[in-house]
C-alpha positions in Angstrom: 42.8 -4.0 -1.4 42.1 -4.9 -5.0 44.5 -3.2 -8.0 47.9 -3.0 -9.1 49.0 -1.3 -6.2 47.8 -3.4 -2.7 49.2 -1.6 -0.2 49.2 2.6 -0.6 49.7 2.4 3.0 52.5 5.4 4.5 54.0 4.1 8.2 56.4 6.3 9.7 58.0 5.6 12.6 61.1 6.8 15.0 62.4 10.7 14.4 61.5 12.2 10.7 63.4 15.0 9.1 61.8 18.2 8.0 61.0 16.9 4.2 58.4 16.2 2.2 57.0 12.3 2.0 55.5 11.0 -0.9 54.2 7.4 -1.4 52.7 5.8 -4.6 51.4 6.2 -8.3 52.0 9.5 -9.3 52.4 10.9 -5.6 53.9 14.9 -5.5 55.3 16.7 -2.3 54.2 19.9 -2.0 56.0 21.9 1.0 55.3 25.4 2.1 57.2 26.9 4.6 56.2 30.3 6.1 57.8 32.7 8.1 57.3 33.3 11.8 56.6 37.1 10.7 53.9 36.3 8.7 51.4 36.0 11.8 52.7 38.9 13.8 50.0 41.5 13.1 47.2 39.5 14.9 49.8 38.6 17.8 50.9 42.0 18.1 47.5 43.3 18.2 47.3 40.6 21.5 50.1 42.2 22.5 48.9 45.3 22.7 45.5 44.5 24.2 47.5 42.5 27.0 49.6 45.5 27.7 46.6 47.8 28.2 44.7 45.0 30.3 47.8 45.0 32.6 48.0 49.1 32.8 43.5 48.6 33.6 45.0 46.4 36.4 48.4 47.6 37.8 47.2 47.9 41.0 47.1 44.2 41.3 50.0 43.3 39.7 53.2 44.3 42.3 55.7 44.4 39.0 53.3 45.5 36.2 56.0 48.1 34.8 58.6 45.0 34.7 55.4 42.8 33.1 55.4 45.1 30.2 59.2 45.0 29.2 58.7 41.1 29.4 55.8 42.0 26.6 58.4 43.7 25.0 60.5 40.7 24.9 58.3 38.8 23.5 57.3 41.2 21.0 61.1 41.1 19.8 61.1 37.7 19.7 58.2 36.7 18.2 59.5 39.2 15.3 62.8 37.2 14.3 62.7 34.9 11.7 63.9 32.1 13.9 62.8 32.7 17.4 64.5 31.6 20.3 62.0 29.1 21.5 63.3 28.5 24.9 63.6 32.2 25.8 60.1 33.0 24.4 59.0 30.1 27.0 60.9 31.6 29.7 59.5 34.7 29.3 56.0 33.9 28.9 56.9 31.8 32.3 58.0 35.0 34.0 54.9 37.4 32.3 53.0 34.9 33.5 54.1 34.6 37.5 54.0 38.4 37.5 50.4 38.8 36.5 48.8 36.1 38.6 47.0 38.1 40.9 45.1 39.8 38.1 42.7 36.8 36.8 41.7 38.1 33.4 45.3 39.3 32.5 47.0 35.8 33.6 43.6 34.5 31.6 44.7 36.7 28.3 48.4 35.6 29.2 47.6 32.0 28.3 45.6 32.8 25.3 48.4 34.5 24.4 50.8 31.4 25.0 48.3 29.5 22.6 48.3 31.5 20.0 52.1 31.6 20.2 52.5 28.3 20.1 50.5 27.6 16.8 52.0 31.1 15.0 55.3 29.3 15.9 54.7 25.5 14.2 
């Protein structure tokens, strides 16, 4: 690299903090941090498709009446400003199990753990 400044190289290794990084001439951090809350009307929208896909196919799912109050969980959870990460998993775990025998709910159930999981970064 030619100039006064050879190497505008950043290499981070090992466990980094939640903070902004900044390297070279003139470099700014600019950090944004959004609440969990902010993406809830498109999940609860899935949420409420999911819960009328399960009623379209209670009779193949044994606990369907238990699989919406674990939609309910989640609903609550999803909602807080910190969510409880492991009990969301948990709970998607168990919504899951219960709706395997009905393909496109368990189908909509993973979606659902998708878009979760990038709401959630």
């Amino acid at each position: 690299m030619t100039g006064p400044y050879p190497n505008q190289g950043l290499y981070i290794g090992g466990n980094v903090g939640n903070f902004g990084v900044a390297a070279g001439p003139n470099s700014t951090v600019s950090q944004r941090y959004v609440a969990a809350t902010a993406a809830t009307d498109d999940l609860g929208a899935r949420l409420d498709e999911l819960a009328g896909l399960i009623r379209a196919n209670q009779e193949a799912i044994e606990d369907w009446e238990y699989a919406l109050g674990d939609l309910d969980d989640i609903r609550a959870l999803v909602g807080r400003p910190r969510p409880d990460r492991p009990r969301l998993r948990d709970t998607l775990a168990r919504l899951g199990n219960r709706v395997v025998a009905a393909l496109p709910v368990a189908t909509a159930v993973t979606d659902l753990a998708v878009k979760i999981s990038t709401v959630l970064k």
